[in-house]
TORKOL-4160 file (C-alpha; in steps of 0.2 Angstrom, whole numbers, padded with zeros to 4 digits, m for minus):
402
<pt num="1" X="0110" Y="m0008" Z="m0052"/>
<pt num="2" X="0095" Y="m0014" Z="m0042"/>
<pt num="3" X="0079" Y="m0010" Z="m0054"/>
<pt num="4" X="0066" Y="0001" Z="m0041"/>
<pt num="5" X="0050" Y="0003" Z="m0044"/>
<pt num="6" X="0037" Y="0016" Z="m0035"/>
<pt num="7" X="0020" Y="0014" Z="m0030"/>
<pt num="8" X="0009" Y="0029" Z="m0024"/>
<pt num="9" X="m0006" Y="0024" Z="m0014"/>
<pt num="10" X="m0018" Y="0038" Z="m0018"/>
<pt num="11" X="m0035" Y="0034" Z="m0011"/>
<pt num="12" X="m0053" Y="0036" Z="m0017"/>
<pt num="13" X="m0069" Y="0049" Z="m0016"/>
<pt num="14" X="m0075" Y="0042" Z="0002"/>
<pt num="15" X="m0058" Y="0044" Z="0010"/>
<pt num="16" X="m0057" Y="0065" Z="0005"/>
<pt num="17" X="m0069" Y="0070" Z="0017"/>
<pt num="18" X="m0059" Y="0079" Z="0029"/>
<pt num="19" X="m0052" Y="0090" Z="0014"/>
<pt num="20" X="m0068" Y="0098" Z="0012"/>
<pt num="21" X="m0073" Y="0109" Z="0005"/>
<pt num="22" X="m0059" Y="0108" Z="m0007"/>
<pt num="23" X="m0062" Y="0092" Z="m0012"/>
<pt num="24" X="m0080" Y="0094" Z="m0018"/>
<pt num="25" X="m0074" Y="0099" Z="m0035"/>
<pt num="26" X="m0056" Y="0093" Z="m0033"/>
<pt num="27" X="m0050" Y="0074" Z="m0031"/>
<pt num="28" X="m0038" Y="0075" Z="m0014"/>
<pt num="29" X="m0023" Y="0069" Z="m0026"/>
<pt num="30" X="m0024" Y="0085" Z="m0037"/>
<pt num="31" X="m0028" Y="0099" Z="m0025"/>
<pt num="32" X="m0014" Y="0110" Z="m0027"/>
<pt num="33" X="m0002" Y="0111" Z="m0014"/>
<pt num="34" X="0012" Y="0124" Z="m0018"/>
<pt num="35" X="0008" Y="0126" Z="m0036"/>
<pt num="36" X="0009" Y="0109" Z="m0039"/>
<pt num="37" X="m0005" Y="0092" Z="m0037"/>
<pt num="38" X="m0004" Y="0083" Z="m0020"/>
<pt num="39" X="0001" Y="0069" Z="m0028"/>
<pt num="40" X="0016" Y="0076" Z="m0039"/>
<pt num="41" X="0027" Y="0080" Z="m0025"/>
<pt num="42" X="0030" Y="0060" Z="m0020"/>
<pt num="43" X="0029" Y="0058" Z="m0039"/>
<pt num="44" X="0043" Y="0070" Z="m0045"/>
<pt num="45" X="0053" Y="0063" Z="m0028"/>
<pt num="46" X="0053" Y="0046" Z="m0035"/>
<pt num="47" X="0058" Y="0052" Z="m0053"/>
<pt num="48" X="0074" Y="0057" Z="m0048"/>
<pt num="49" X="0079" Y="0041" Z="m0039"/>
<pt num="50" X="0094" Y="0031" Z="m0048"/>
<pt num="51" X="0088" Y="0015" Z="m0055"/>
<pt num="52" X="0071" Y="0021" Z="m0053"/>
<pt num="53" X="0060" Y="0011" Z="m0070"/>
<pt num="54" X="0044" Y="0015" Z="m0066"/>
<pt num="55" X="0031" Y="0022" Z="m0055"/>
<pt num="56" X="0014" Y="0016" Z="m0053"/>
<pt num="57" X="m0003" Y="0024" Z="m0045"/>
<pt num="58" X="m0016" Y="0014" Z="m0036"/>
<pt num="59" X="m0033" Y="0020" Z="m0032"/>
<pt num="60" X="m0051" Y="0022" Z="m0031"/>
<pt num="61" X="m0055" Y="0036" Z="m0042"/>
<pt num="62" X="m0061" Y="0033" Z="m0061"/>
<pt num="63" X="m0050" Y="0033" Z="m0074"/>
<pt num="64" X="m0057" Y="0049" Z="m0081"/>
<pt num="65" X="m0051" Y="0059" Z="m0065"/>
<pt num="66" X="m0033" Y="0054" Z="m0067"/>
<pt num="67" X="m0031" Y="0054" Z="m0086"/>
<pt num="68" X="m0027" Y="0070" Z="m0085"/>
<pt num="69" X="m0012" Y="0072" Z="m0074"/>
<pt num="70" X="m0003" Y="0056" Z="m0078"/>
<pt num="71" X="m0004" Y="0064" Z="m0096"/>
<pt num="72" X="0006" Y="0078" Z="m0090"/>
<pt num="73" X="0017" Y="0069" Z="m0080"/>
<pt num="74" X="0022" Y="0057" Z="m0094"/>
<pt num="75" X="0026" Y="0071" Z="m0103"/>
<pt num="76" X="0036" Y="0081" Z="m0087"/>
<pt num="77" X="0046" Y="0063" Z="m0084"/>
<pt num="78" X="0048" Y="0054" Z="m0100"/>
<pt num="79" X="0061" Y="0042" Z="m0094"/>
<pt num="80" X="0051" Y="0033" Z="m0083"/>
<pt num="81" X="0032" Y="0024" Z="m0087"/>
<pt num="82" X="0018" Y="0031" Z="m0076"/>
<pt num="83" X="0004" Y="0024" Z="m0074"/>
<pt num="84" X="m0013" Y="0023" Z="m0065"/>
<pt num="85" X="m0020" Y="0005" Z="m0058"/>
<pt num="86" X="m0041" Y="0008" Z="m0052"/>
<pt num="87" X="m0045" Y="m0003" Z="m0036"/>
<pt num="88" X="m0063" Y="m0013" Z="m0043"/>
<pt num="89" X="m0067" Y="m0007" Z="m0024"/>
<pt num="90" X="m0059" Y="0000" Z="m0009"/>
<pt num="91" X="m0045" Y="m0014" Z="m0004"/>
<pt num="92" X="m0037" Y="m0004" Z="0010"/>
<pt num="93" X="m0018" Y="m0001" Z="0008"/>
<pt num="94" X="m0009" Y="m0019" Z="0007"/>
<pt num="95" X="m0026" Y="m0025" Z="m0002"/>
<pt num="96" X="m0024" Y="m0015" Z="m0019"/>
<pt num="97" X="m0007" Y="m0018" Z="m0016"/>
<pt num="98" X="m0010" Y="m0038" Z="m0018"/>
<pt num="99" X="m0024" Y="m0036" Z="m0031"/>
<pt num="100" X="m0012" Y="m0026" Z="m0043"/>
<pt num="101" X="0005" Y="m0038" Z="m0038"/>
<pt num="102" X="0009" Y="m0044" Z="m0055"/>
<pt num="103" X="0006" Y="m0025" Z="m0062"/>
<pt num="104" X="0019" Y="m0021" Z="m0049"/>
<pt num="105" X="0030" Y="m0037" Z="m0053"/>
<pt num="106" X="0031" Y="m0037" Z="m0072"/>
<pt num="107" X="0048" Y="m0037" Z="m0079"/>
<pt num="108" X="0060" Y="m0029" Z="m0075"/>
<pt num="109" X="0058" Y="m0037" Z="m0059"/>
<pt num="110" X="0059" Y="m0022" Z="m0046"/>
<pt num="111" X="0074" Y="m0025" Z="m0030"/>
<pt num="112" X="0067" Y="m0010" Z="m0022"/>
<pt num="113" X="0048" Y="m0004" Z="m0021"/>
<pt num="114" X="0046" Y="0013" Z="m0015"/>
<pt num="115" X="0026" Y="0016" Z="m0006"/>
<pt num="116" X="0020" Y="0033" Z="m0003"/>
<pt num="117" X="0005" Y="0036" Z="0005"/>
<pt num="118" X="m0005" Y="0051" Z="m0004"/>
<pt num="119" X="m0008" Y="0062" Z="0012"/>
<pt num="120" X="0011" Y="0065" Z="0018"/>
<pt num="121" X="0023" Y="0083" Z="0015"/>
<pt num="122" X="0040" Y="0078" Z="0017"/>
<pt num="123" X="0055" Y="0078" Z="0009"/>
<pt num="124" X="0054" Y="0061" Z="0002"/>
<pt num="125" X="0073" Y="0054" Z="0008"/>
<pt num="126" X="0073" Y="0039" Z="m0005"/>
<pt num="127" X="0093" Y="0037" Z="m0006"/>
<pt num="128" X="0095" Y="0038" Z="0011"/>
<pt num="129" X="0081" Y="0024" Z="0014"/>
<pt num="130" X="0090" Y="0014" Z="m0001"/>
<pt num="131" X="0106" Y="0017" Z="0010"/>
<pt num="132" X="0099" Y="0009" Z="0024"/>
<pt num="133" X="0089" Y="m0005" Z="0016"/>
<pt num="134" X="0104" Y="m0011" Z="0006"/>
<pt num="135" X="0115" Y="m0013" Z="0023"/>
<pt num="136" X="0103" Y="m0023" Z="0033"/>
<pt num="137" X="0089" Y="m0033" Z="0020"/>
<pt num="138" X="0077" Y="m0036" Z="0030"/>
<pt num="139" X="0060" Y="m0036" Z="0021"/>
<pt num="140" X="0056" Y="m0017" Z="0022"/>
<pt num="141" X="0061" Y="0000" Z="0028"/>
<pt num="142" X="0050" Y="0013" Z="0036"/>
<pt num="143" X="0052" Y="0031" Z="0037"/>
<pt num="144" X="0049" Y="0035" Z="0055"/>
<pt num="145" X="0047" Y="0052" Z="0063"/>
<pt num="146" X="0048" Y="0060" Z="0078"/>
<pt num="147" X="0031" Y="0067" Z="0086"/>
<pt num="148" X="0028" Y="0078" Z="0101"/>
<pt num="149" X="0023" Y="0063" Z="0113"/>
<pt num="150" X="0005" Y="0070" Z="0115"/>
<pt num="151" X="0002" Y="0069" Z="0098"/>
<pt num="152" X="0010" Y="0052" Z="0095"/>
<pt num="153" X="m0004" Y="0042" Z="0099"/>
<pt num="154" X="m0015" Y="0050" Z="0084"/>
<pt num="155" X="0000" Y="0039" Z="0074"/>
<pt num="156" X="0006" Y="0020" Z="0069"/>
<pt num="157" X="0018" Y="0021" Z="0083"/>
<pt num="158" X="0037" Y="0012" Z="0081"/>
<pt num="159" X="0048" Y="0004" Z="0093"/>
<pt num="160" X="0063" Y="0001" Z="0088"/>
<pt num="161" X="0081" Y="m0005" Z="0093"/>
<pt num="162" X="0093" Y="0010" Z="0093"/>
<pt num="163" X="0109" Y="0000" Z="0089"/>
<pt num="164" X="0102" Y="m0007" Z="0074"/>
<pt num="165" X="0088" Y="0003" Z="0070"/>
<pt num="166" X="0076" Y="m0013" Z="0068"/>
<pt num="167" X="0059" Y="m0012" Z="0072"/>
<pt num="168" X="0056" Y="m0023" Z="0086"/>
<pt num="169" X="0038" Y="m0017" Z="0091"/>
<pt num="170" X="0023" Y="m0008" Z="0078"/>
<pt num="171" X="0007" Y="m0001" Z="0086"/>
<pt num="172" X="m0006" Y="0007" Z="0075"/>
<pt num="173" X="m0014" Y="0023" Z="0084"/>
<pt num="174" X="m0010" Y="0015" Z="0103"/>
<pt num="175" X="m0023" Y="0020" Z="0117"/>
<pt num="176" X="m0008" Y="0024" Z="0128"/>
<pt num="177" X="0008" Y="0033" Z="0123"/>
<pt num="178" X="0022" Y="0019" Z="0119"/>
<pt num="179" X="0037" Y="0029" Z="0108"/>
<pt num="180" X="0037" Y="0048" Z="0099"/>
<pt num="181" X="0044" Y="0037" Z="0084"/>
<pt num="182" X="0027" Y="0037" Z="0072"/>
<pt num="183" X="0026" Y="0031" Z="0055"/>
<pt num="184" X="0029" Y="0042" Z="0041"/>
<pt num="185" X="0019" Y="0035" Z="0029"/>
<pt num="186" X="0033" Y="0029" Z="0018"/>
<pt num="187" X="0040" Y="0012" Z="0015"/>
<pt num="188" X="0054" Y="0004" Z="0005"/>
<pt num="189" X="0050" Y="m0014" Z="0003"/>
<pt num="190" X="0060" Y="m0030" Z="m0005"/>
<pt num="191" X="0050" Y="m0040" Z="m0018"/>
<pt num="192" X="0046" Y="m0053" Z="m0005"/>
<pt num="193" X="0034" Y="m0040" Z="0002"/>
<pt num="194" X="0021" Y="m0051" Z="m0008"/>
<pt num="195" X="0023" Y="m0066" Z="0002"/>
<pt num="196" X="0019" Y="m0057" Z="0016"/>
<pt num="197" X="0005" Y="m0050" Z="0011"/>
<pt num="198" X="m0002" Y="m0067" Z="0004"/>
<pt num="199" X="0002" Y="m0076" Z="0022"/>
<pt num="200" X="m0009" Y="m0060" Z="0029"/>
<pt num="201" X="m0023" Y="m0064" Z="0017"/>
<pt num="202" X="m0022" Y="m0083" Z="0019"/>
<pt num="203" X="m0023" Y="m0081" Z="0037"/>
<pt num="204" X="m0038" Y="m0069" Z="0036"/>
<pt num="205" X="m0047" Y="m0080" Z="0025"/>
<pt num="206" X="m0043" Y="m0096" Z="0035"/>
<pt num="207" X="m0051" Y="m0084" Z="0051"/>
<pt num="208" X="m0066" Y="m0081" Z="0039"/>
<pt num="209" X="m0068" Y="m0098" Z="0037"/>
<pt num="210" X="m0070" Y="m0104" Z="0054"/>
<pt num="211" X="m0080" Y="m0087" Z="0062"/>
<pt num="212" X="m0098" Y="m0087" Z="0054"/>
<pt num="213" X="m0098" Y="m0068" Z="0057"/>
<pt num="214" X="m0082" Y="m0064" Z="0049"/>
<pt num="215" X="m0084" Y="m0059" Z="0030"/>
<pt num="216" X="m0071" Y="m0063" Z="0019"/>
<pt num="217" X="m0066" Y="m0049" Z="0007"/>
<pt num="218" X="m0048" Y="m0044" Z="0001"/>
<pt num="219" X="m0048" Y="m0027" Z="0013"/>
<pt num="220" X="m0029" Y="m0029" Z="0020"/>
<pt num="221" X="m0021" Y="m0015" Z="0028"/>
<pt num="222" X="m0003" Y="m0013" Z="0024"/>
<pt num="223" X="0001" Y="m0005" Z="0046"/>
<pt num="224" X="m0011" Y="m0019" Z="0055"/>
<pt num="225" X="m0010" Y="m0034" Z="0043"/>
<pt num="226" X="0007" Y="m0035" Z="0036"/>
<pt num="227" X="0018" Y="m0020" Z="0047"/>
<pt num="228" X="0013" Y="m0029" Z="0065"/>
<pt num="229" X="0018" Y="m0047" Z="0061"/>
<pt num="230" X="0035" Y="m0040" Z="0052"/>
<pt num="231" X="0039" Y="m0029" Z="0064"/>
<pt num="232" X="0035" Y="m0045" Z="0078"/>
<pt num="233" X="0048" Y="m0056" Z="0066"/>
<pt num="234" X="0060" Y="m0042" Z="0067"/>
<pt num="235" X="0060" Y="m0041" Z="0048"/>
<pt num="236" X="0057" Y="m0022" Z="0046"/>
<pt num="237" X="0070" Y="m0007" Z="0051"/>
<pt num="238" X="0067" Y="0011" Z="0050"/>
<pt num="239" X="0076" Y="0027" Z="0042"/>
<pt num="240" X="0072" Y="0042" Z="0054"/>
<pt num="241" X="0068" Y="0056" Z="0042"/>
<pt num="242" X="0074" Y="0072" Z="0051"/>
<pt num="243" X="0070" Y="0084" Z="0039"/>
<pt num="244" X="0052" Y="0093" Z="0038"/>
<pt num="245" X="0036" Y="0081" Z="0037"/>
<pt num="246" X="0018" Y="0085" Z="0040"/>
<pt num="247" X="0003" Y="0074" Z="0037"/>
<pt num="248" X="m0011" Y="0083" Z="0027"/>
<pt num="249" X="m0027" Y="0076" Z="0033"/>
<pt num="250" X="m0036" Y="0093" Z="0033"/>
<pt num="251" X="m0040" Y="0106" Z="0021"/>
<pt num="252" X="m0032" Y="0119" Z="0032"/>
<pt num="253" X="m0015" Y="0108" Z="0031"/>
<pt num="254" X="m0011" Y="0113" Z="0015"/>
<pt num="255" X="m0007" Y="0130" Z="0018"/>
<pt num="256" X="0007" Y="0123" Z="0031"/>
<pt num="257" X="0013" Y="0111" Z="0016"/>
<pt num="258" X="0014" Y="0123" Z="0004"/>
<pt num="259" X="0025" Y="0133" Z="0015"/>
<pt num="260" X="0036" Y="0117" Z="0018"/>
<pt num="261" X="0036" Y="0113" Z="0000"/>
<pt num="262" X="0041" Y="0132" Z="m0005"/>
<pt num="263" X="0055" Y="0131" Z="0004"/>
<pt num="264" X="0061" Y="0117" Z="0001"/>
<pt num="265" X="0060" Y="0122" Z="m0020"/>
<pt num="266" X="0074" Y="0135" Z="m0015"/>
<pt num="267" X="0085" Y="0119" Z="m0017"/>
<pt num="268" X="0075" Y="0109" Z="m0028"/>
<pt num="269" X="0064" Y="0115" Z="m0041"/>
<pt num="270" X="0071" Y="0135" Z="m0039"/>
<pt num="271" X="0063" Y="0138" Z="m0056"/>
<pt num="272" X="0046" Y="0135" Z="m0048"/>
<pt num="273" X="0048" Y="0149" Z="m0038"/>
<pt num="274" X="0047" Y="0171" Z="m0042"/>
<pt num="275" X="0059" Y="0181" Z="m0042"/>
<pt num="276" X="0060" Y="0191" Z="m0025"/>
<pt num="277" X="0058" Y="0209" Z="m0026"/>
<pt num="278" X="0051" Y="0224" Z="m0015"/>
<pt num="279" X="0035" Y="0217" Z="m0018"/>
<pt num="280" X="0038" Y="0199" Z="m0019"/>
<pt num="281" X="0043" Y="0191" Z="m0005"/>
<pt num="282" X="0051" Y="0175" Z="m0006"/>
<pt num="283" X="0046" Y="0161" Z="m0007"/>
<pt num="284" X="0031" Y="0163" Z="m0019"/>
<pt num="285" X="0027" Y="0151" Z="m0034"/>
<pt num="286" X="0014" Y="0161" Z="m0047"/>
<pt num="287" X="0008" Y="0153" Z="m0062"/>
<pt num="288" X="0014" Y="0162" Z="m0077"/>
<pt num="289" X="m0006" Y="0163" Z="m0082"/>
<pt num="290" X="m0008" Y="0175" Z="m0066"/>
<pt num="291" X="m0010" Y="0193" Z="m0069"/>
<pt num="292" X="m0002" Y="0202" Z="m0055"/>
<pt num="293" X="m0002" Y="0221" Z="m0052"/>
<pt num="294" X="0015" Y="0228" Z="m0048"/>
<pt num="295" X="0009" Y="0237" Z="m0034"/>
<pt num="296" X="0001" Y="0219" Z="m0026"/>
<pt num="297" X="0014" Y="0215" Z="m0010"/>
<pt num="298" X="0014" Y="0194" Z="m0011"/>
<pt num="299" X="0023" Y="0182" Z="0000"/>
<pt num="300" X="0030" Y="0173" Z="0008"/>
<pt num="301" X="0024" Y="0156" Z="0008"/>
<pt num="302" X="0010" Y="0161" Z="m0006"/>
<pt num="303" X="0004" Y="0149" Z="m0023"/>
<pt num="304" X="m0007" Y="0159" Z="m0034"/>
<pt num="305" X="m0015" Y="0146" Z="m0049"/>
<pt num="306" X="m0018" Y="0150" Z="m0065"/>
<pt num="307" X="m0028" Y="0164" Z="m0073"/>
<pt num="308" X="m0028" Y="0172" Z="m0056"/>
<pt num="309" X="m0030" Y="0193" Z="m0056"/>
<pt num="310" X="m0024" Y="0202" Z="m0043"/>
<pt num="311" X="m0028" Y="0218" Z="m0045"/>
<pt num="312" X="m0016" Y="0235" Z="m0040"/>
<pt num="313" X="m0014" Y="0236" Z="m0016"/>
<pt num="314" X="m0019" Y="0219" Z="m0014"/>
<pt num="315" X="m0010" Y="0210" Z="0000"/>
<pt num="316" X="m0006" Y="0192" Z="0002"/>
<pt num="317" X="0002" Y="0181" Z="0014"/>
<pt num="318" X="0004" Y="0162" Z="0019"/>
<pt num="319" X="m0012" Y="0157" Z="0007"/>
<pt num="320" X="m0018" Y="0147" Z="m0006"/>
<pt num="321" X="m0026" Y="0156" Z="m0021"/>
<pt num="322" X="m0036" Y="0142" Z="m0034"/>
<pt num="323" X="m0039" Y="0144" Z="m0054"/>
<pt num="324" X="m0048" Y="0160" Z="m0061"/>
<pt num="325" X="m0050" Y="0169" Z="m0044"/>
<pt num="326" X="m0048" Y="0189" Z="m0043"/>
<pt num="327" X="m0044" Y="0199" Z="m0027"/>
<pt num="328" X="m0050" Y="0216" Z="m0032"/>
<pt num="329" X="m0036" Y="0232" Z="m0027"/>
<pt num="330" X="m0034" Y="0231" Z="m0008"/>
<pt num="331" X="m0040" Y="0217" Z="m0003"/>
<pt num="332" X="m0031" Y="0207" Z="0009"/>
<pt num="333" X="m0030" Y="0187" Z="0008"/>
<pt num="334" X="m0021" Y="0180" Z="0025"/>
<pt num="335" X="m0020" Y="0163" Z="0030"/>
<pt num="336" X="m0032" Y="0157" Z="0020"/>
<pt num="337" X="m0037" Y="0146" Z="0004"/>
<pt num="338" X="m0047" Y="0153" Z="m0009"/>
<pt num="339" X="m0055" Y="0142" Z="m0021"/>
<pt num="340" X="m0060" Y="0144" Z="m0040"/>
<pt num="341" X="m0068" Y="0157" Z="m0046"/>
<pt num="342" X="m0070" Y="0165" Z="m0031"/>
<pt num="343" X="m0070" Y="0186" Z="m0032"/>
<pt num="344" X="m0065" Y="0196" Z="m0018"/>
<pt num="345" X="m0071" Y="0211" Z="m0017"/>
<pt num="346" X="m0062" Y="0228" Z="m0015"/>
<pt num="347" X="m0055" Y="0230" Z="0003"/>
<pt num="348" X="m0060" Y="0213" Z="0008"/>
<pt num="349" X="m0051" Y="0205" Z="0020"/>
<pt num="350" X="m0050" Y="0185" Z="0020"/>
<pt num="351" X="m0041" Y="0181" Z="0036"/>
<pt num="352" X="m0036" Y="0166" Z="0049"/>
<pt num="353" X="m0025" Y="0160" Z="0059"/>
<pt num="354" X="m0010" Y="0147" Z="0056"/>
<pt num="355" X="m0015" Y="0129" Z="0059"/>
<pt num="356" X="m0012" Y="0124" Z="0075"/>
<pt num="357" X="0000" Y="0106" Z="0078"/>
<pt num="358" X="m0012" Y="0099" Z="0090"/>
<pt num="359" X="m0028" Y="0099" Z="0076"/>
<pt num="360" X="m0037" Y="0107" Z="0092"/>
<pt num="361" X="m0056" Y="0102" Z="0088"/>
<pt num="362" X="m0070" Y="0112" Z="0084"/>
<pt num="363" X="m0058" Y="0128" Z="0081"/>
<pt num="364" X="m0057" Y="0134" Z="0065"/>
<pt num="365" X="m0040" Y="0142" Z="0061"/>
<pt num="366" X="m0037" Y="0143" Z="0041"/>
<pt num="367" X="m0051" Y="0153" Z="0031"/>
<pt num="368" X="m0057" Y="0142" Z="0018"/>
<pt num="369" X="m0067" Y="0148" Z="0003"/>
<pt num="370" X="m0075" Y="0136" Z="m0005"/>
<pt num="371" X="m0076" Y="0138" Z="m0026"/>
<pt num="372" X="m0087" Y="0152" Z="m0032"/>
<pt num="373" X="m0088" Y="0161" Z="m0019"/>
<pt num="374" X="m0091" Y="0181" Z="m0020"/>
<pt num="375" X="m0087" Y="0194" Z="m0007"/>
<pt num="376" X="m0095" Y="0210" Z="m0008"/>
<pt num="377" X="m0081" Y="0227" Z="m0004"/>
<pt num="378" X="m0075" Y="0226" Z="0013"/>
<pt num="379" X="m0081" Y="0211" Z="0020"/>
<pt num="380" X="m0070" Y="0204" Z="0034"/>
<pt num="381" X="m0069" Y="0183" Z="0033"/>
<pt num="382" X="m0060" Y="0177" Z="0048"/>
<pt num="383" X="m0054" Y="0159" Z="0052"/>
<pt num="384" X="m0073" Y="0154" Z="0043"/>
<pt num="385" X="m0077" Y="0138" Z="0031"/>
<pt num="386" X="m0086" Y="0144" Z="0017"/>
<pt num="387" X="m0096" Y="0131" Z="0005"/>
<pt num="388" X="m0097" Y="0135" Z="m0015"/>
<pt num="389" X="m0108" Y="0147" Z="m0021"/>
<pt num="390" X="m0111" Y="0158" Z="m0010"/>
<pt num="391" X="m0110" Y="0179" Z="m0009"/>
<pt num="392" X="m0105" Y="0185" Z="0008"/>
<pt num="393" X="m0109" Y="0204" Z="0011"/>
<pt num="394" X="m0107" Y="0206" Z="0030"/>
<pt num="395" X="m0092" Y="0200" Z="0044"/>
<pt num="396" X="m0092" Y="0185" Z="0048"/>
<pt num="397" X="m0078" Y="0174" Z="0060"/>
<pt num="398" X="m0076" Y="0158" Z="0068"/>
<pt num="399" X="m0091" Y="0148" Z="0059"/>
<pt num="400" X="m0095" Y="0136" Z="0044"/>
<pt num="401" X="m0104" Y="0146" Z="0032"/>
<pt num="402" X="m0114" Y="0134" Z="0023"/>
């Protein structure tokens, strides 16, 4: 059997800016998303794939901030190594691919390398891509999705050949509409991907060279540098994922996710989820830390962290509720994240509205309280940002409270 490997591109500090708040106290790869870090939903994914030896995680953050999870997930999959590679700097997503190569290509040599992008809720369809890959050979495989046209511009947007399903044109974020078929942000690559990376860095150095005002550094991008000049030699094919996929570049994304992924445990990971009852309504992952009142109504589509208290009347629906927060009896929590060791105060209401498709600007929808954030009894919240630290005793609606 082919030996696979996985490589999870996970990012650093300057690229989390859109999750904020949540990613003031919380590195984007371990905000919670259904009960579970971002980054252990590609990672579990990849776990269960046969063949699959090991699975590696490149990135910007220090050591110190990982440590932590890839402890746990050692211990979750023992049967596979996990481990965590630091970019010296931001290389973009080919370059810490290339800087890391031999880490990747150590014995046993991997036939098949598996790379997620961080940021991407999906059902990760890794045997189908295997499927696929190992009927045609070409250097990679891309997980492509189908967009509503308006929003497929926002996207690397694929051409392809629908008799053989090659990729025959690769556009990253066009100006004007050219396919609904965008990248997915998940690859399945031969070993040889390497040498096409080196030809992409060996041609941008030689273009430093000659241009005075070009800077050589080892930034590469896997979409522009190495996707493009594939895609032109009509080595890359693409596996349409038809199942659920949502990109989470906001805050507010991660209560869609969290639904999706819910769901999707039904089939999955069932023992994540509670046990549906009159007051429970399905699906719902609570941490066994969290002490919930039997009166409490929660669900569907809810993930309550650990050491959570909710208290007896309280109501919550399609939300996100963070480490050591209390809702006080009747409050209400709608739509809406709540960070850490927030309090909300008796008949307080926390509300928004879903997250829209289109990401229409300068609307907020989700509520999001940042962590420690205190609301005095029977304050109403609606569709706010709210930033840590804060103690909110009157209505407020549609702003950023900073």
């Amino acid at each position: 059997m082919a030996v696979t490997k996985g490589v999870i591109l996970a990012g650093g500090p300057s690229k989390g800016t859109r999750m904020r708040p949540l990613s003031l106290d919380c590195p984007k790869p371990l905000l919670p998303i259904a009960g579970k870090p971002m980054i252990w939903h590609p990672l579990s994914a990849l776990a269960k794939v046969e063949g699959l030896t090991e699975i590696i995680i490149i990135g910007f953050y220090e050591d110190s901030v990982m440590a932590g999870f890839i402890k746990e997930a050692k211990r979750e999959f023992p049967n596979i190594g996990i481990s965590y590679l630091r970019e010296y700097k931001a290389l973009g997503t080919a370059g810490g691919l290339y800087h890391f190569r031999d880490s990747i290509l150590r014995p046993p040599v991997p036939q098949n390398i598996f790379i997620c992008n961080i940021d991407i809720c999906c059902s990760f369809p890794f045997t189908e891509m295997i499927a696929l890959h190992s009927k045609h050979r070409g250097v990679g495989t891309i997980m492509g999705v189908n967009v509503k046209r308006e929003a497929a511009v926002k996207y690397g947007c694929i051409v392809t050949d629908p008799e053989t399903q090659q990729m025959v044109h690769y556009v990253e974020k066009p100006e004007s509409w050219i396919s609904n078929m965008v990248n997915g942000g998940v690859y399945l690559f031969d070993k040889s991907l390497f040498d096409e990376i080196k030809v992409a860095m060996d041609e941008k150095t030689a273009r430093a060279a000659e241009d005075p005002l070009v800077k050589p550094d080892e930034i590469l991008r896997l979409e522009q540098d190495v996707i493009v000049p594939l895609a032109a030699a009509k080595k890359m094919y693409v596996y349409e994922c038809k199942d659920f996929w949502r990109q989470m570049k906001t805050a507010a994304s991660s209560v869609t996710a969290t639904s999706l992924y819910l769901s999707q445990f039904s089939k999955t990971n069932p023992d994540l989820l509670s046990k549906p009852s009159s007051t429970i309504l399905a699906p719902v992952y609570i941490d066994p830390s969290a002490t919930i009142h039997p009166t409490a109504k929660i669900g569907p589509n809810v993930a309550i962290g650990p050491g959570v208290i909710v208290e007896e009347g309280v109501r919550v629906k399609d939300a996100i509720i963070l480490e050591g927060t209390t809702l006080e009896k009747h409050a209400a929590v709608l739509n809406s994240i709540v960070g850490a060791n927030c309090v909300v105060g008796p008949w307080a209401r926390v509300d928004g509205f879903p997250e829209p498709e289109d990401d229409a600007k300068g609307q907020i929808s989700v509520t999001i309280l940042a962590t420690e954030v205190t609301l005095a009894p029977e304050t109403l919240v609606r569709s706010c940002i709210v930033l840590p630290n804060k103690t909110l005793s009157k209505n407020s609606a549609n702003q950023v409270l900073l």
